[in-house]
Residue, then its C-alpha position, 0 to 999 in steps of 0.5 A: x500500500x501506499x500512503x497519500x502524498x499529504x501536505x503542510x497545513x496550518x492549525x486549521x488545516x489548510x494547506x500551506x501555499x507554496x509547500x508541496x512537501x510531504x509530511x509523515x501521516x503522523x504529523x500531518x494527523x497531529x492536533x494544532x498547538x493550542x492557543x496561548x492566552x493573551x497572544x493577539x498576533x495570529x498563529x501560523x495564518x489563522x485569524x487573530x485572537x479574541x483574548x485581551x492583551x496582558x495588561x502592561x501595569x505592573x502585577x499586585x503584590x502576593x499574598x501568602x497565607x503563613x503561621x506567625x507574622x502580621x495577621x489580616x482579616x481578609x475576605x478569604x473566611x478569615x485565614x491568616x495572611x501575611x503582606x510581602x513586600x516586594x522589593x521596589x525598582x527605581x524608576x527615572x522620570x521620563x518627561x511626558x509621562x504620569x508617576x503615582x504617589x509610589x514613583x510607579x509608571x501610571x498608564x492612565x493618559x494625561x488629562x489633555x489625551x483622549x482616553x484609550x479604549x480598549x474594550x475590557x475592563x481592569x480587572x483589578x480594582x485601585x487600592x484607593x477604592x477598597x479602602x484598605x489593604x486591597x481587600x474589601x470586609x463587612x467590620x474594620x480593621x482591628x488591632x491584633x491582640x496576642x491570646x498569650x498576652x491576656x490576663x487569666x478570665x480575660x475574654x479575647x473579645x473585639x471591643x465592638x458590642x455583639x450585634x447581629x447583621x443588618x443583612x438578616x432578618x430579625x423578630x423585632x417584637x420579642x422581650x428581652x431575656x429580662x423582660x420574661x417572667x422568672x419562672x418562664x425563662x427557662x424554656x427559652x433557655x435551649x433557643x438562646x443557646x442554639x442562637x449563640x452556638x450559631x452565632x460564634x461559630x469559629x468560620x465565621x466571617x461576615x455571615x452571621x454576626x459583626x462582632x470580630x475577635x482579635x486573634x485568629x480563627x484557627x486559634x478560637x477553634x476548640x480542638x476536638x476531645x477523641x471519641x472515647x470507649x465504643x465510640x473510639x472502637x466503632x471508628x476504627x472498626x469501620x476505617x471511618x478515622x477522617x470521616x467527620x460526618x461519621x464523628x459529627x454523628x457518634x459524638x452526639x449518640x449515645x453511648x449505650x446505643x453505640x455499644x448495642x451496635x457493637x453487640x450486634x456487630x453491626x456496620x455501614x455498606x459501602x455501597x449503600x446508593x446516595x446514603x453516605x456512612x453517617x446517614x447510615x449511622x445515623x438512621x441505625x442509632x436512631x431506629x435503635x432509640x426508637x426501640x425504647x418508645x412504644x411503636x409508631x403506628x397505632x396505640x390504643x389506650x391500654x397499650x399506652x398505659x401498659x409502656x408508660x408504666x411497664x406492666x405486664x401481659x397478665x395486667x394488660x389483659x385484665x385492663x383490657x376486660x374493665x369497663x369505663x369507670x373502672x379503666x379511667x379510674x386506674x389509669x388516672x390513679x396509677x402512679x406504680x406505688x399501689x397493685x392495680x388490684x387495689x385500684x380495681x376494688x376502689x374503682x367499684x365503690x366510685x360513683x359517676x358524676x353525670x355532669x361530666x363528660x369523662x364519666x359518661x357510659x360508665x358501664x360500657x365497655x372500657x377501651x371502645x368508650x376512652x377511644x372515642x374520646x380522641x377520635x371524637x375530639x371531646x375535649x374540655x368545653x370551658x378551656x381555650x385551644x391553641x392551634x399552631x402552625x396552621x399555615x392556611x387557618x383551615x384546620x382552625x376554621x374546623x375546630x372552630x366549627x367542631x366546638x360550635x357544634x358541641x355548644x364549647x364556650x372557650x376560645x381558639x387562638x390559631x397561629x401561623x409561622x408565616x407573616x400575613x404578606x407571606x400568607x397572601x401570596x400564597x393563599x388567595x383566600x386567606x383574608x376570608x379565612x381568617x374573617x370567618x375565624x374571627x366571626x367564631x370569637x377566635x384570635x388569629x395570630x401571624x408570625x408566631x413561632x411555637x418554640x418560643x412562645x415565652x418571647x412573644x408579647x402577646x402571649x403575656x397573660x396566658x399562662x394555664x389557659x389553653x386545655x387543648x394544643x394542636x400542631x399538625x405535620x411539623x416540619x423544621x423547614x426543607x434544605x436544598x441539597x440534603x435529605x430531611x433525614x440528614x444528620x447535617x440537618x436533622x438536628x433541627x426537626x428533633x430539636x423543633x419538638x424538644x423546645x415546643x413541648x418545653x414552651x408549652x409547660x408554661x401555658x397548657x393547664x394540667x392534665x390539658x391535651x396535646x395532639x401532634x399529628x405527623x407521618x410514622x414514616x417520616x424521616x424530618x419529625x419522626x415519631x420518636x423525636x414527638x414521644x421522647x420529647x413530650x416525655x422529658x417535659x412531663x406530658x403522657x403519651x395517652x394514644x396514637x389514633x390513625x388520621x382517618x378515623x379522627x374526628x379533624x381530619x377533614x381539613x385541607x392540607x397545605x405544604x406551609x411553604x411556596x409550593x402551595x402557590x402551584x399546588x397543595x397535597x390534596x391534589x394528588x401530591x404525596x411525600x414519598x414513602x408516605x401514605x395516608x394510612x401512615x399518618x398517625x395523631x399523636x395524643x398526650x396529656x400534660x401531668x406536672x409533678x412539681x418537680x423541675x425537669x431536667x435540662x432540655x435535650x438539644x442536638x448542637x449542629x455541626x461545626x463550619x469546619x465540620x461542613x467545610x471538610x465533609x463531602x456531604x449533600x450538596x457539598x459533593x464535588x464543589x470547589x473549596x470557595x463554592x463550598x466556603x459560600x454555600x455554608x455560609x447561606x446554610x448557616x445564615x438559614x440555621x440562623x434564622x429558623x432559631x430566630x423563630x423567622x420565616x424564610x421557606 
């Protein structure tokens, strides 16, 4: 064979004239030299380049991040930087042309010379417009405070006072710590520390607060204690040693759990589709806590009280044959210091009382007539309903419509999140709403957040009133990037129950109903956040009633969030892997015993650090700035839900 005489071509392959030399097929197949940046000649005969021209002004000075020398906040997230000083070229005056302060050649024309255009713009600001040390930042500059230097206690504070940035958004109307009643302080406790974890985060540069600290972050890092017993032992077991969402995880799990998954022997897969070995983790702790609280689905009475005050199979059938004077009788006496014996030969020499609705149909049989109670929704007729987060007021207009039936004389105070504008945009009808509720004698309240309740003014005075609190499909609000089951995120659905049934110790009557009603198969507000929360702060799980046979069901539902201005869950929209025979009404009642409960269970987020090294969610395969921005919005978001501020 052979091969085809070939010519000399150019880079876009078109023969060179003149050249009839051929070219081994190697070369002449060989891709073109690629074009250098900045060349505005043209190459071989191609057309010229696009690329601007490399500036003839002298480059900027280079910054290089160093350990020990003078620091610099800059608008790199606060590394440390160190200003090198080049050394200076003398230069002659030439006559004719322009020098700046620093004896340097400026390339801007004489005043008397037309400007030259060359159609791009530098792309290098002057030093005079950023003000300071080439670089812009939202506080100024401060001097540098060696920690060494400080006397013991002495706090390594900026002299500028706390305050919080212009930028976010703030809820202007709540009291001050100061101005809350003594005994109510306490259930605003777990928000206020939340806030100032959130605040002061060591990563923290212009997105959450304008206090500057005076020595470097990496200094006001806390260094991290090392897992210590099974949680060392898991970490090295599974090779996950740098894997800080895994570590994120454990450390706040708790330590029995931990070893329970060391029993069993238990680890994550590696391959586990898009679930990372901290979901994975995290969503086995979580199933294994779950295995303490009675089951998600329904729970009728006697199962409740049978978990609640651990008795027996013998026992528990023994209530299940009593009629309903004598089971409400035992279960509102029971307090494990009496045999159940003694209260069943007390039970028969009570006599009813039949004024009251809770002794009515004595004889009937006992577990069918106390069930009928939640499903019913036969509730005390003189004390006041709360309604919380009800984002179109529907679930309120049927509650107001349910005690006007009934002939209740108390009131409805119904709440929303959201701000009355917000509600506009999303519900056209919501002003008829809430006119209708207001015909019912109801209180409508907007922008109310329910973890802190203790804040609001107008909520002063309402201490002990409410005999029933409603609270349907809570949600912590959705982050874009992660599941709702995320530990990154999770943190702020368990916590939202936490502080709520702290807040309502302050304002539920006792023995006053709480319902939550939320999907057992959710993943954000699980059932086991709703029970151990309700149970750390003294309020009984009584049942669980599935949503179809209770008496409220009927409302429409809504997101809570901008998709209800295209569409609502009734049209068809469904969450996945929940169904409606999965929703479930979660029924307690407030029982104090005067004693004071312990601290409040809140689940601290993970570090900046945390998030900035992890490849999580929606950090996968971004670049060290996207992520450093991306965080920072992420963490201005934390923010504002603490703040009990509306933003989904």
């Amino acid at each position: 064979l052979i091969w085809p005489r070939t010519r000399a071509v150019d880079v876009y392959g078109r023969p060179l004239s003149g050249s009839s030399r051929p070219l081994p097929k190697r070369q002449a197949m060989r891709a073109p030299p690629p074009r250098s940046r900045g060349s505005s000649g043209p190459i071989g005969r191609g057309p010229p380049s696009r690329d601007p021209p490399r500036s003839s002004r002298p480059q900027p000075t280079r910054w290089r991040a160093l350990d020990n020398s003078r620091r610099s906040r800059s608008r790199d997230n606060g590394r440390r930087y160190n200003y090198e000083e080049e050394e200076e070229e003398v230069v002659e005056p030439v006559p004719g042309r322009r020098y700046n302060n620093a004896g340097q050649e400026d390339d801007q024309p004489l005043p008397d010379e037309p400007d030259a255009e060359d159609g791009f713009e530098d792309p290098v600001p002057a030093a005079e417009e950023l003000g300071y040390d080439g670089f812009r930042d939202d506080a100024e500059q401060e001097e540098v405070v060696d920690p060494d230097s400080l006397e013991g206690g002495e706090d390594i504070v900026s002299e500028v006072e706390e305050e919080e940035d212009d930028d976010l958004p703030r809820r202007e109307d709540d009291l001050a710590l100061e101005e809350v009643p003594e005994e109510m302080r306490e259930s605003v406790e777990g928000n206020m520390e939340l806030k100032r974890i959130l605040s002061t985060d060591s990563m923290t540069v212009s997105g959450t607060s304008k206090r500057r600290r005076q020595n470097s972050d990496d200094s006001l890092q806390t260094p991290k204690q090392p897992l210590e017993g099974a949680k060392a032992e898991v970490t090295v077991k599974w090779r996950l040693e740098n894997d800080v969402a895994s570590r994120y995880v454990l450390e706040s799990a708790e330590m029995e759990d931990v070893e329970r998954l060391l029993e069993l022997n238990w680890m994550p897969a590696r391959h586990e589709g898009q679930k990372s070995a901290a979901e994975q983790i995290s969503e086995r702790l979580i199933r294994q806590r779950e295995t303490k609280c009675p089951p998600g689905t329904g729970v009728d009475v006697v199962l409740a009280f049978k978990h609640r005050s651990k008795l027996g199979a013998e026992e528990e059938k023994t209530l299940r044959e009593l009629c309903h004077k004598d089971l409400r009788h035992v279960i509102t006496h029971y307090d494990g210091t009496r045999p159940i014996d003694d209260l069943l030969n007390e039970a028969g020499m009570v006599m009813p009382e039949e004024d009251k609705t809770t002794d009515a149909a004595p004889q009937k049989p006992g577990l069918k007539a106390l069930s009928r109670f939640n499903r019913l929704e036969l509730i005390d007729p003189i004390a006041d309903a709360l309604v919380v987060g009800d984002a179109n007021l529907t679930f309120s207009t049927l509650l107001a419509q349910h005690r006007e039936g009934l002939g209740h004389v108390g009131r409805i105070v119904a709440t929303t999140f959201e701000t009355i504008e917000t509600l506009r945009e999303r519900y056209p009808e919501i002003d008829s709403t809430v006119k209708d509720l207001e015909d019912k004698s109801a209180e409508v309240l907007h922008n109310v957040d329910c973890t802190r309740l203790a804040v609001d003014p107008r909520f002063l005075g309402m201490t002990g009133k409410f005999g029933a609190v409603y609270y349907n499909f809570p949600h912590a609000g959705v982050v874009k990037g992660f599941f709702d089951g995320h530990p990154f995120v999770r943190w702020r659905h368990e916590n939202l129950m936490h502080l709520f049934f702290r807040a309502l110790r302050c304002f539920v009557k006792p023995d006053g109903t709480v319902k939550v009603s939320s999907n057992s198969n959710a993943t954000g507000v699980r059932f086991s956040d709703i029970m151990m929360a309700a149970s750390s702060n003294e309020f009984l799980h009584v049942e669980t009633v599935p949503f179809l046979e209770w008496q409220l069901r009927t409302y429409r539902r809504s997101y809570g969030d901008r998709r209800d201005e295209r569409r609502r869950p009734d049209d068809g929209d469904i969450y996945r892997s929940q169904r409606a025979h999965s929703d479930m009404v979660y029924c307690f009642r407030y029982a104090p015993t005067g004693s004071t409960p312990p601290k409040s269970t809140i689940r601290y987020p993970p570090s900046k650090t945390d998030l900035l090294t992890s490849n999580e969610g929606r950090f996968k395969g971004l670049s060290e700035a996207a992520r450093r921005r991306q965080i920072e919005d992420l963490w201005n978001l934390f923010l504002t839900y603490v703040q009990g501020i509306h933003v989904g």
